[in-house]
C-alpha positions, 0 to 999 in steps of 0.5 A: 900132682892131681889128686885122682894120681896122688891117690892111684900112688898112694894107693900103689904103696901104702895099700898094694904094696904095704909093708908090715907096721910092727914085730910079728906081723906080716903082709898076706896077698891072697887073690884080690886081697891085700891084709896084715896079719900079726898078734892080737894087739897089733894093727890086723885088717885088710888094707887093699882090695880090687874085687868085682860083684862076682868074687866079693862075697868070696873074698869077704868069706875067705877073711873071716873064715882066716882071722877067726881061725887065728882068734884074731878080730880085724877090720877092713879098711874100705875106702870109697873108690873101691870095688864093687861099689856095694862092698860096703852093703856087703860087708854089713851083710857079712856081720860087720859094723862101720864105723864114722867115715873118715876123709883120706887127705894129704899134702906136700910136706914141704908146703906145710907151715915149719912151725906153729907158735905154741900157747905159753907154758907149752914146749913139743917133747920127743917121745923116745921111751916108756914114760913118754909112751905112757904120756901119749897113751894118757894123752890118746885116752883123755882125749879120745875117751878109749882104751889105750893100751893096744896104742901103748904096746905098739908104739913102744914095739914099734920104738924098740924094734923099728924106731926108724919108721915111727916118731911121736910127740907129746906137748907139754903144759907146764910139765902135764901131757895136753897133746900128743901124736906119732907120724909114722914113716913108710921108707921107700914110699912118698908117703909118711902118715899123721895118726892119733892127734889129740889134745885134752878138753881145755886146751883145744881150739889153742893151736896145739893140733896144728903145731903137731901137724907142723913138727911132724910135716917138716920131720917127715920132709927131712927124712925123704917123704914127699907127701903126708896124709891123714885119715881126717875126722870131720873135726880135723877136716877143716883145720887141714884144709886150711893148711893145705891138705886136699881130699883124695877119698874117703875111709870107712873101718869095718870091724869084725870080731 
């Protein structure tokens, strides 16, 4: 498939269509806007947006004025074929900071290696309760250096409540979390997402990333999804091109709050 329709159907379900990604929350369509809305730990934004110049600054109005009456920050994710082509300038207007762009890429499944040979001493452990959880979290703040709790809560709601759109998987070194990620399923979609691929100082640049891209491809084939995709850093990037994974825009989170 061509990446500008890969794009249009990812587009179409994940974003138009997006269904809600954990308990609690749910999926608001309100004018040109396309948001989730749930508890404060949770994921809440807006995932999908067909504005023009006339009705933009509306729009971006009308979203802070119903997170902050929920007590809720949000973000927005904008991605760089979305309109109007100033929505970006806008939203800094309105009080909101960008962070890094990230790449939107995406592959076929099934076109994937179906398995990366691991560093010796190293085997991939399922994630499937509460310790495993707090290895990935462990994994996520090591790694990335942020707060991790927000992660941990969702992924174990999302494991107790709906354990059929998430996977994640924490590779061990001799017993010790050295890397970790989730896919997450969308059933009904194309689509399955590769989120939160990390791997401690010391053991980058081993295999460990491209192993967990590898085990989560070929879970997300057996299970239907024709395509995966990321929101690739600049770090990532060019370690998916070399798998095969090919670019269908950018995304930048705006957050407010």
């Amino acid at each position: 498939m061509e990446p500008q329709h890969l794009r249009d159907l990812y587009d179409r379900q994940l974003r138009r269509e997006a269904r809600p990604d954990g308990p609690g929350c749910r999926i608001e369509r309100v004018g040109g806007v396309v948001r989730q809305t749930g508890p404060a730990h949770a994921w809440n934004g807006v995932l999908w947006s067909g504005l023009t110049a006339a009705d933009a600054d509306r729009a971006v109005a009308a979203q802070i004025d119903h997170y902050r009456a929920a007590g809720l920050s949000f973000e927005w994710k904008l991605y760089a074929h979305d309109t109007p082509g100033d929505l970006g300038a806008r939203l800094a207007a309105a009080g909101f900071t960008a962070d890094p762009p990230e790449t939107l890429m995406a592959a076929e499944a099934a076109d994937l290696p179906g398995s990366v040979p691991l560093p010796d001493g190293v085997e991939l452990r399922a994630v499937t309760d509460a310790s495993g959880v707090r290895q990935v979290a462990e994994v996520h703040q090591r790694a990335f250096g942020t707060d991790s709790s927000r992660l941990e809560r969702q992924l174990l709601d999302r494991l107790a409540a709906d354990p059929d759109t998430v996977t994640a998987v924490v590779a061990l070194a001799d017993g010790e979390p050295v890397s970790a990620a989730r896919l997450e399923l969308c059933p009904g979609t194309d689509f399955a997402g590769l989120w939160g691929g990390g791997t401690v100082e010391g053991w980058r640049g081993r295999g460990l990333y491209r192993a967990l891209v590898a085990h989560r491809a070929r879970i997300a084939a057996e299970r239907g999804h024709r395509y995966v995709q990321v929101d690739a850093a600049d770090t990532s990037r060019p370690i998916l091109e070399r798998l095969g994974f090919g670019t269908l825009s950018t995304t930048t989170p705006f957050l407010y709050g």
